[in-house]
C-alpha positions as CSV (number, residue, x, y, z in Angstrom):
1,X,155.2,143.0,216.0
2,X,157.6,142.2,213.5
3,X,159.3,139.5,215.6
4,X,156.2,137.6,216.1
5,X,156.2,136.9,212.1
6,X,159.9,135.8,211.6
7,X,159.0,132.6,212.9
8,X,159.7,129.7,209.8
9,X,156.7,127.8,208.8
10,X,158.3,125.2,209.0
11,X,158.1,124.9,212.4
12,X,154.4,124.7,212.5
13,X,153.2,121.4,213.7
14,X,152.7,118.7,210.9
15,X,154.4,121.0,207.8
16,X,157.7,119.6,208.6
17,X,156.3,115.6,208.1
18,X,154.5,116.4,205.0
19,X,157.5,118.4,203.3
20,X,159.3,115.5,203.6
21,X,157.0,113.2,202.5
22,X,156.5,115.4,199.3
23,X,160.5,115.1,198.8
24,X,160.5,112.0,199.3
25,X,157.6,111.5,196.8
26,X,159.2,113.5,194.3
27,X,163.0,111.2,194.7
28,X,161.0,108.3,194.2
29,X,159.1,109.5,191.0
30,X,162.6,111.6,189.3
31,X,164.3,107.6,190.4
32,X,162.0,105.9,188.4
33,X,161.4,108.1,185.5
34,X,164.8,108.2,184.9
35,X,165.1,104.3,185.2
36,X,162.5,104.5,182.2
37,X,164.2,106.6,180.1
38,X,167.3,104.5,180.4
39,X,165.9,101.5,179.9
40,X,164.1,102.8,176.6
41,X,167.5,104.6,175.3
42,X,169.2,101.0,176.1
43,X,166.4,99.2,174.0
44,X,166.9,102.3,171.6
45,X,170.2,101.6,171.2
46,X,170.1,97.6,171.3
47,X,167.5,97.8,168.5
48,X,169.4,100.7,166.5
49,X,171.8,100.6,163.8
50,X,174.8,102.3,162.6
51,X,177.0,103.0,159.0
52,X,180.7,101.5,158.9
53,X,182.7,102.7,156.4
54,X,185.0,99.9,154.1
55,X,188.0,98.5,156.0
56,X,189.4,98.4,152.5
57,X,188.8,100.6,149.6
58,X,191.4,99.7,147.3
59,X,188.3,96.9,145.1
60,X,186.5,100.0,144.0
61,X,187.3,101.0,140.4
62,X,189.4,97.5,139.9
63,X,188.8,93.8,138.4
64,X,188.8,90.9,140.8
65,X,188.4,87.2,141.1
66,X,186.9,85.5,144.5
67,X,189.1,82.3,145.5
68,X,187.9,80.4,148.3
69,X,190.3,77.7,149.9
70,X,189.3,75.0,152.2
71,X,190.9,71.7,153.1
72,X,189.5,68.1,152.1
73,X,187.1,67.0,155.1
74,X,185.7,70.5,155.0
75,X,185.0,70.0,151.4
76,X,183.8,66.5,152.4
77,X,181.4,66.9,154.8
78,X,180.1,70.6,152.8
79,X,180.6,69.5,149.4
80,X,178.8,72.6,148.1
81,X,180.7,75.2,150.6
82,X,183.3,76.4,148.4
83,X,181.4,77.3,145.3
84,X,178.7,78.6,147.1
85,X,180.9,81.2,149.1
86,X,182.9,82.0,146.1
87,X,179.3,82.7,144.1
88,X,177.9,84.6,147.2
89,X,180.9,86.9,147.8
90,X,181.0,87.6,144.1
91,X,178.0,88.7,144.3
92,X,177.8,90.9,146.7
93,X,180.7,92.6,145.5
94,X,179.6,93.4,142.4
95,X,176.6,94.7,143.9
96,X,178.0,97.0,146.6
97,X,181.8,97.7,146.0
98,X,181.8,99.5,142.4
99,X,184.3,97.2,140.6
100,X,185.1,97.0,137.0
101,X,185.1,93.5,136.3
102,X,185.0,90.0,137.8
103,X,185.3,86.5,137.2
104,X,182.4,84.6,137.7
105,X,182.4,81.7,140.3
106,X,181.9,78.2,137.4
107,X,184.9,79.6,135.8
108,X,186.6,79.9,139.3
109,X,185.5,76.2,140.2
110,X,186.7,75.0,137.0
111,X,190.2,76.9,137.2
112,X,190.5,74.9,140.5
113,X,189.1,71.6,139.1
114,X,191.5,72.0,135.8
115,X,194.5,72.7,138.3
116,X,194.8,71.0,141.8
117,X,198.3,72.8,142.6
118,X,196.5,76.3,142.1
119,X,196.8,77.3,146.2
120,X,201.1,76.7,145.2
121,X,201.1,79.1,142.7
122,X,202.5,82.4,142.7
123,X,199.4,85.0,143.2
124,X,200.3,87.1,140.2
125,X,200.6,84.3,138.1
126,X,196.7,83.3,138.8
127,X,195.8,87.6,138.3
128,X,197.3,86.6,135.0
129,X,195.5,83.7,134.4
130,X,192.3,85.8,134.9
131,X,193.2,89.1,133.8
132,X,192.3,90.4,137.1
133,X,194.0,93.2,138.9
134,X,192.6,91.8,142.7
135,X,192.3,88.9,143.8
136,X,190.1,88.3,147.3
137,X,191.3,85.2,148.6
138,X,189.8,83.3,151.5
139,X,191.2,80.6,153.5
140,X,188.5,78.7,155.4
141,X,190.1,76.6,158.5
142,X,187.1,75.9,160.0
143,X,183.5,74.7,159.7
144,X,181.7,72.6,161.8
145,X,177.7,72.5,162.8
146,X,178.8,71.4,166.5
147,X,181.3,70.6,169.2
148,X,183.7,67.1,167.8
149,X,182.0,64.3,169.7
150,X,178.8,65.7,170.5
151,X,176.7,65.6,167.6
152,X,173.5,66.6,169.6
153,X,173.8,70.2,170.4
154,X,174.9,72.5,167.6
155,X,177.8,74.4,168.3
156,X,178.4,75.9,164.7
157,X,181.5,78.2,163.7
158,X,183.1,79.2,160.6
159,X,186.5,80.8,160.7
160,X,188.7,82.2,157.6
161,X,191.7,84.2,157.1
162,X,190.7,86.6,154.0
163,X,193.8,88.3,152.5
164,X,193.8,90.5,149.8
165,X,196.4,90.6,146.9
166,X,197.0,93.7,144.2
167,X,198.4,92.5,141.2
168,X,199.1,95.9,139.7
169,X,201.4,97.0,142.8
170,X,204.8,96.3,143.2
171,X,204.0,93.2,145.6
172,X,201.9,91.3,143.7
173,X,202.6,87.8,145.2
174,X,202.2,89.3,149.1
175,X,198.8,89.6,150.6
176,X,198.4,94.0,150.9
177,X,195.5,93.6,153.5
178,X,194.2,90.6,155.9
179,X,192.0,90.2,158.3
180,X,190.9,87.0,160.5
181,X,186.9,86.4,160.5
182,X,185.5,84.1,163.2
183,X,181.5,83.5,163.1
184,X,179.0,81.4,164.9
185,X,175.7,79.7,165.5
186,X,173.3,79.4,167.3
187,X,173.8,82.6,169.5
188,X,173.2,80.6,172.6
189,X,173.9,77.4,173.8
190,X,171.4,73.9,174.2
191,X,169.6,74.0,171.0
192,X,169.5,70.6,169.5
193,X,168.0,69.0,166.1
194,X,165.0,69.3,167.5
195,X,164.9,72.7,167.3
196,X,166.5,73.3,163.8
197,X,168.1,70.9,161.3
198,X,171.9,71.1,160.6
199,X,170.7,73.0,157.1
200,X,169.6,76.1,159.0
201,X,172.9,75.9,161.1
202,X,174.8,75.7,158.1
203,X,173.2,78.5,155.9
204,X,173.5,80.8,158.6
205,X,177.0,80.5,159.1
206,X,177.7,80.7,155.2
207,X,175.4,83.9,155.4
208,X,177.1,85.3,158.0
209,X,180.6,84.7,156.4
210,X,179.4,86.0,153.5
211,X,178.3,88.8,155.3
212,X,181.8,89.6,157.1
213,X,183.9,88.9,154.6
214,X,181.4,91.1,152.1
215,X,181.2,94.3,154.4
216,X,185.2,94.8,154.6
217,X,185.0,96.5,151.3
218,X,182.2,98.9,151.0
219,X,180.4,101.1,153.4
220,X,177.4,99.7,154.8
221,X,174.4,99.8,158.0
222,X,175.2,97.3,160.8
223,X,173.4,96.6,163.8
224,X,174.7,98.5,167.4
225,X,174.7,95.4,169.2
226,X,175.9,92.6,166.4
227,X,175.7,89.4,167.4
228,X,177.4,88.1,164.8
């Protein structure tokens, strides 16, 4: 009698079918709920943000001075560029990075009106000149709204070599810490002056530099996915 009860159930007509269309069922249901998860901890993730510590910590504590070089068709076509980053990265530096003292950005502009061979001389004799212990020096190569020749689709990038020099140390005319910065905009290509005037192109890459150049020297909250 016991024999006649070993037999598997699953070898009762239909329960095999319906076994493995529950399995089946339950593959395509664990598939797709995982598929949901992921995609939420991608858009999690995409729309999250994270803290980055300084690059360099050596402004906290000191004096500085903001010097912002660019050649004379940059200044030309952006008259207003080179005060306007010097102000902005002033700023935000004596906002955010704990400094002692600064020079403010019209004595900068008239340092560099007053003397035209300032980017010749010898780093530690400008520290001197301003009593300043930094200085943050920014050389912008590049800034253009769009591609040369095609004046119809904006194309914007700024690009700048930022190199710090510490007048106290014991090479005060030799850049201690620098760093290449390379922004753009618009974020995708085919946008015209329809869309948006060369104004907004331009403010948003001076923003952005500011940005870049700004978060090198104090911890801050950026973006997972940056897209600048």
């Amino acid at each position: 009698m016991v024999g006649m009860f070993s037999k598997s159930i699953f070898n009762l007509p239909g329960v095999l079918p319906l076994v493995a269309i529950a399995i089946s069922v339950g593959v395509v249901v664990g598939v797709a709920g995982c598929e949901i998860v992921g995609v939420m901890a991608a858009s999690a993730y995409y729309e999250g943000s994270h803290d980055v510590y300084e690059e360099y910590d050596g402004l906290a504590g000191k004096s500085f001075v903001v010097l912002v070089a660019a050649d004379r068709m940059i200044q030309s076509e952006h008259p207003r560029i080179v005060g306007e980053l010097t102000n902005n990265i002033t700023q935000r530096l004596i906002g955010h990075a704990d400094v002692s003292g600064f020079v403010p950005a019209p004595a900068v502009a008239q340092f560099q009106y007053d003397t035209p061979q300032w980017p010749a001389m010898p780093y530690s004799d400008i520290a001197a000149h301003f009593g300043v212990e930094r200085i943050v020096f920014i050389d912008l190569y590049d800034f253009r709204l769009h591609e040369p020749g095609n004046q119809y689709l904006w194309n914007g990038l700024a690009a700048a070599t930022l190199g710090i020099v510490e007048a106290d140390s014991v090479l005060p005319d030799e850049f201690i810490f620098t760093k290449d910065i390379t922004v753009q905009f618009p974020d995708a290509a085919g946008y015209s002056r329809s869309d948006f005037p060369a104004q907004a192109v331009s403010s948003t890459l001076r923003n952005r530099m500011v940005d870049r150049v700004s978060w090198l020297f104090y911890e801050h909250e950026e973006k997972n996915v940056l897209e600048y």
